[in-house]
N, C-alpha and C positions, 0 to 999 in steps of 0.2 A: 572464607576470607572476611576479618573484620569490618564493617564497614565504615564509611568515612561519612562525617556530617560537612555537605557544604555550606556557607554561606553565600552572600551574595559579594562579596568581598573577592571570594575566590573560585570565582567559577571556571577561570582556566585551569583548574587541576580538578575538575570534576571528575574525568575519566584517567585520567594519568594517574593519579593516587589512589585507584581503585583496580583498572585492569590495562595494565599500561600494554604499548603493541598492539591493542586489537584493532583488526580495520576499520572499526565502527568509531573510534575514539572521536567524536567531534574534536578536540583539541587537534588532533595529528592529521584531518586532513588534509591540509593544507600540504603538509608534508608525503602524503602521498600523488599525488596531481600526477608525480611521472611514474608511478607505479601501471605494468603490463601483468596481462594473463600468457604466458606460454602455455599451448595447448599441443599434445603430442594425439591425432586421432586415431578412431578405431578401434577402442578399447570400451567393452560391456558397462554402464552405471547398473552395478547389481550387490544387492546386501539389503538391510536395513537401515532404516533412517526414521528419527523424528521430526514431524511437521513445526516449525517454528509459531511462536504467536503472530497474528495479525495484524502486521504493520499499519493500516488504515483501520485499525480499528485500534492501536496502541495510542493513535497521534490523534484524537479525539476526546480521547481516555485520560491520555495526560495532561488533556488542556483541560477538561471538564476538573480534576483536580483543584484548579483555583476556585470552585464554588465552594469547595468544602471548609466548613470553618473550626478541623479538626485534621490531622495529619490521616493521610490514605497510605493502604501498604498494597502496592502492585505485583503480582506475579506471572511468570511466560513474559516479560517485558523483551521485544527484541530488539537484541544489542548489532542496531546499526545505526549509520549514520543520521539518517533523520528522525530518528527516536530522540538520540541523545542530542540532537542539535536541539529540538526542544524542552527536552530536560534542562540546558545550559539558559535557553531562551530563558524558562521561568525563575533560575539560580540569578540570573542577572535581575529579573526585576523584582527578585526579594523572598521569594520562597527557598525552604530550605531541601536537600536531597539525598539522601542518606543511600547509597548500594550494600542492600544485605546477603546477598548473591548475585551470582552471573547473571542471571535473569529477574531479579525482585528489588524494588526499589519502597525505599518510603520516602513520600512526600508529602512536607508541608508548605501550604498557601496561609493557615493562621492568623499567622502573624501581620498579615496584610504585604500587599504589594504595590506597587507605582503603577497605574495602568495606562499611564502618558507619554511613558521614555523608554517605551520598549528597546531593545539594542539593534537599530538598522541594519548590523553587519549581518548577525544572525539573523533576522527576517527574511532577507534579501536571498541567503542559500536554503531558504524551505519554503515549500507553499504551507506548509500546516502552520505557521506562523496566523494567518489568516483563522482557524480557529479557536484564534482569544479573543477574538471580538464578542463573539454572544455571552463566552461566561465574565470578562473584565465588566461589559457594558453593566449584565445585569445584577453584578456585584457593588460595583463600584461607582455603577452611573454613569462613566464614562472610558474610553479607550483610545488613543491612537496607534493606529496598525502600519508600520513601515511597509513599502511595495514587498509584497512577498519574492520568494522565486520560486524554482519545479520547472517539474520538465518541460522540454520544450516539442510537444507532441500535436501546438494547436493553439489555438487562442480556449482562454480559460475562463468563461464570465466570472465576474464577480456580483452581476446585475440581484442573485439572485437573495445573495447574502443581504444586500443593502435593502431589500422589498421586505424582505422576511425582517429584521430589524426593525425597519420602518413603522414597519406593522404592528408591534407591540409599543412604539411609542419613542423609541429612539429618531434623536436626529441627526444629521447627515452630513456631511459637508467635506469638501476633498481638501486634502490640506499637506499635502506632498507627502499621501497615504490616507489611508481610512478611517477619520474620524467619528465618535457618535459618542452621540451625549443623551441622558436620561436622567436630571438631574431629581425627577421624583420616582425615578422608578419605572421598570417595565408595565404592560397592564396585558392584559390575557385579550387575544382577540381569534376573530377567527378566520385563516389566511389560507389560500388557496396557490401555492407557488408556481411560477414562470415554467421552469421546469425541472422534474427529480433530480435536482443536483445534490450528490449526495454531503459535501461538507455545507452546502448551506443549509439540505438539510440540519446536520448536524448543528451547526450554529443555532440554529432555531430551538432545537429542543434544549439546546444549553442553555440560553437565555432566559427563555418560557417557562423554566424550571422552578426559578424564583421571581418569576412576574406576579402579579397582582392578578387572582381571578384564572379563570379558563381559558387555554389557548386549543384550538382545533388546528391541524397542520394537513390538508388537501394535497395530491400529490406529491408527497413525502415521500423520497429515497426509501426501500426499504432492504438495502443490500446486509447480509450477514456483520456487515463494520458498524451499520446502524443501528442493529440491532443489540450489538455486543453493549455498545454508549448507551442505548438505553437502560439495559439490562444493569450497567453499572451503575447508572443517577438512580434508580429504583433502590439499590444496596445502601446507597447515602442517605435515601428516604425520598427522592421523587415520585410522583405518582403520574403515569406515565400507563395509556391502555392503547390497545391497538399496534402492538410492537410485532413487528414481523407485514402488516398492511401498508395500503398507503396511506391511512387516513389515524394520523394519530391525536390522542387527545391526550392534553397535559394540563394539569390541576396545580398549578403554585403552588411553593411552599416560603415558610417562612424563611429556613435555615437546611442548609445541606450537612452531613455529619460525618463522620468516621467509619470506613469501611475496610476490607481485606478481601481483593479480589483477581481474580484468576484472567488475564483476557484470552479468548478462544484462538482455536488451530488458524492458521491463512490457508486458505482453500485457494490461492493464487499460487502460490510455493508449493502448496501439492498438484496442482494441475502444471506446473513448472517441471517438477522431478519425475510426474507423469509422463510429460513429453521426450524427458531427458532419456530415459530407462528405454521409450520406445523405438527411438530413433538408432541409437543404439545396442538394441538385441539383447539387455542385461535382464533379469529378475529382479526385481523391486518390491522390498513391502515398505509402504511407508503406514508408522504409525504417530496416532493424534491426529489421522487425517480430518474429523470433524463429524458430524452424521451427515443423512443423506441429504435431509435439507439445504442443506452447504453445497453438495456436491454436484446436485443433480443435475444444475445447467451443464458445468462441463463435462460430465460423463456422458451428456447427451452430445453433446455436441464434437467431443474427441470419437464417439461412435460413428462419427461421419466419416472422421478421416481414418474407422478402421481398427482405432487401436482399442484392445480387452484389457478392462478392470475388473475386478474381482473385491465387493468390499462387504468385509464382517466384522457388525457393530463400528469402531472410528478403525478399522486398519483397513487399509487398500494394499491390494497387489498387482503389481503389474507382470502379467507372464512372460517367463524369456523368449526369444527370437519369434516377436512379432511379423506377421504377413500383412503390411499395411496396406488396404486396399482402400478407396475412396469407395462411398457408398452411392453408387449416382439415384437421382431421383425418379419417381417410378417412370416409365414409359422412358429410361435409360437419357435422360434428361441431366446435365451437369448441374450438379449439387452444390447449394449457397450455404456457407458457414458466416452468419451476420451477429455481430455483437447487439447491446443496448441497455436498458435497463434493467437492474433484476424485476426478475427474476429469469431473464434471457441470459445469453451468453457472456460470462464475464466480459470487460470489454480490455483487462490486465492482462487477459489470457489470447488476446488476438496473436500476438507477436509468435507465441510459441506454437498456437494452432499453424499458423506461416510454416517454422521450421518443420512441423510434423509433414505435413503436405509435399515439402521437398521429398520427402522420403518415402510415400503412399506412391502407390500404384493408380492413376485415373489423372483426372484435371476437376479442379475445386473452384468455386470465387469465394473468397473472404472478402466481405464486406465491413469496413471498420465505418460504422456510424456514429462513433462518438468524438471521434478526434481526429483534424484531417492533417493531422502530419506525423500519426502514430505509422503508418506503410512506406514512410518513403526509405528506413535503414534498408528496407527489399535490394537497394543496388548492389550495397553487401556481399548479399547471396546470390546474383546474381553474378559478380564476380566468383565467385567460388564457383560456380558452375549451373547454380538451381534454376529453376526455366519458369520464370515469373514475369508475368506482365504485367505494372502498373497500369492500369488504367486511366484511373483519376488518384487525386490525396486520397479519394477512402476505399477505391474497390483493385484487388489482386485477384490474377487467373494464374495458379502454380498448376501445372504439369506434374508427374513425377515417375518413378523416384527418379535422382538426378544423383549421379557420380559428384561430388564434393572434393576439393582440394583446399586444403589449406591456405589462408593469405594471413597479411596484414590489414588490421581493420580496427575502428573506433567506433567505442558505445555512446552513441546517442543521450540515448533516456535508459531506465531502469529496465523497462518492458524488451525490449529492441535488446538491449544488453546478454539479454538473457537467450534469449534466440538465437543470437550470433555467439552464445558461448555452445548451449545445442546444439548448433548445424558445425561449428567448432571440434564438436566430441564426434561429430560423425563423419566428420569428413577424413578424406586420404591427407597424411602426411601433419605440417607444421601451420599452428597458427597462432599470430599476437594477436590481441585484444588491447586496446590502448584506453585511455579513459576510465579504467575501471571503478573508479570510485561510484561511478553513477549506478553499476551494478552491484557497492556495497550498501547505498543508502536505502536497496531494496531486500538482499538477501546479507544473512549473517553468517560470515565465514564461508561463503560458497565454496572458495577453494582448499579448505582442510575438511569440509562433507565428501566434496565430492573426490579428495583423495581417498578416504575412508573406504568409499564404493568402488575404487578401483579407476578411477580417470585419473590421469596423466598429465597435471594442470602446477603451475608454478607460478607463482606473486616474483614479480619481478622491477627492481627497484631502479631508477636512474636510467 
């Protein structure tokens, strides 16, 4: 498909005049709000499938973009809604966007952009909006960030961004959103962060990038998304050691440059269609799943609740008609599945370790330590049948396996969404899904995949 150049003129036809209908169109959400999943259960998720790119590591990627003072060409870009709601974000304040495929985009920041009037309406429906702050700041010396939005899983600091900022030399000040100014320029210092927050991380190294001097970053995220951003500012000519650690050092540069880069598999989306294939009895290879590095927490951790993967070189298989058993702890002791920081158990991946559990054999606690309103969709399932006791906002005791029926039910957040489409595929009989957009802004095209694979699953409109 030819691509289209947008300006900032027209940034409401950014996706319409390129791939109109898809669920991901930032323009058309709006228009989907009363769109449902119908789900018919009981039917195998089994075939082949590709692992999409990296949503949290797309939406860092495309912010970082604006350092570049030469057009970038992106590839694996995923086409969902908070990709491309940033993509529009940075069309609105003056960069240009060009879609050279489904998945590849070229963009320019060049030309300079406005880093004061960002567009509130979009900031408001992303939290990665909040990722223009480090590369505006330390481009352009100053930013104001309208209140972002995202899910609503928890309260979200932002304390950590503002420290990390602070710290190279930026200032501060609230101003019905998130102001900072550095009107000479970042300076390299050496910061020690509150805590591994991975997009403050992020912001930090975007910033640091072209500060003045040596920055050291102490307690630095180092999740595979942060890694992917750095990997990417190094292509543009950052210099940037210790990637994959906590403890990262970044060396300024003068100027960022013109790159062509790939973003890596989401190891969230594969531990997703992991759960999906298992719960449901189907054979799965999913390919581009990533290497093992990527993988190892959750295959450590999905081995709790039982279920066999199989992975050679980046493909995984999941074998059919799984015997889900919980693993109890030694001395026959009930067994904790707790998320946290990487290089522990994703904490994206809590929702669906949940739906698996329903289905295992034994009794589990999942422990969600990062977010205390990522467990409460549990009533859900609980309604359908699954035998789950909240506890508190972060810790669940599921029972299993649990006979499942079908209801009517609405997605929360991305994570949650996902789960209930899961326990959805495995349950007896008929279910809606309401709200689904929130399960588009995380996966792309979930429901023409996973017809592909053989489920039973229809977009349903009005």
């Amino acid at each position: 498909m030819r691509g289209v150049r947008i300006g900032p003129s027209s940034a409401a036809t950014i996706l319409c005049m390129t791939v109109p209908a898809s669920p991901a169109s930032a323009t058309t959400t709006t228009k989907r709000v009363n769109e449902r999943f119908v789900i018919e259960g009981g039917y195998p998720i089994a075939g082949t499938i590709r692992a999409a790119a990296n949503k949290n590591a797309a939406l860092p990627i495309v912010a970082a973009v604006l350092l570049a003072s030469e057009p970038v060409v992106l590839h694996d870009v995923p086409d969902i809604i908070d990709v491309m709601l940033l993509i529009d974000l940075l069309v609105t304040a003056g960069c240009t966007a060009e879609r050279l495929s489904a998945n590849s985009w070229r963009i320019d920041a060049s030309g300079g952009v406005d880093p004061t009037h960002l567009d509130p309406v979009l900031c408001e429906r992303i939290r990665g909006s909040l990722l223009l702050a480090g590369p505006l700041v330390a481009r352009y010396g100053e930013v104001w960030i309208p209140v972002p939005g995202g899910d609503t899983i928890g309260r979200r600091r932002v304390d950590t961004h503002v420290i990390a900022l602070q710290s190279l030399g930026a200032k501060f000040t609230w101003d019905e959103g998130y102001r900072f100014e550095a009107r000479d320029g970042l300076v390299g210092t050496h910061m020690f962060l509150d805590e591994p927050s991975v997009t403050g991380t992020e912001n930090a190294i975007m910033a640091a990038s072209l500060a003045k001097g040596t920055t050291v970053i102490e307690n630095a995220a180092c999740e595979p998304h942060v890694q992917d951003l750095c990997r990417f500012l190094v292509s543009m000519g950052a210099k940037i050691e210790g990637i994959g650690s906590n403890i990262l050092t970044i060396h300024g540069v003068d100027k960022l440059g013109a790159t062509e880069y790939t973003i890596q598999p989401d190891h969230i989306e594969v531990g997703s269609f992991v759960g999906l294939a298992a719960v449901t009895g189907g054979e799965l290879v999913i390919e581009n799943a990533g290497d093992l590095s990527q993988l190892r927490p959750m295959l450590l951790g999905f081995e709790k609740l039982g279920v066999e993967m199989q992975l050679e070189g980046t493909t995984l298989r999941v074998p059919p008609e799984q015997r889900l058993q919980v693993k109890d702890d030694i001395g026959g002791h009930i067994t904790k599945l707790e998320d946290g920081p990487w290089p522990n158990f994703p904490a994206d991946l809590t929702s669906t370790a949940v739906a698996i559990a329903t289905q295992a054999t034994g009794t589990i606690m999942i422990f969600e330590k990062m977010f205390e309103n990522r467990l409460i969709f549990t009533d859900k399932l609980v309604a359908m049948g699954a035998r789950v006791v909240l506890c508190d906002p972060h810790r669940a005791v599921i029972s299993g396996p649990a006979r499942m029926t079908g209801i009517r039910m609405e997605s929360p957040d991305i994570r949650a969404g996902m789960s209930l489409l899961t326990c959805a595929l495995a349950a007896d009989g008929r279910s809606v899904i309401q709200n689904i957009q929130q399960i588009d802004r995380g996966y792309e095209r979930i429901d023409e995949r996973l017809r592909s694979l053989g489920a039973q699953i229809e977009r349903v409109s009005g």
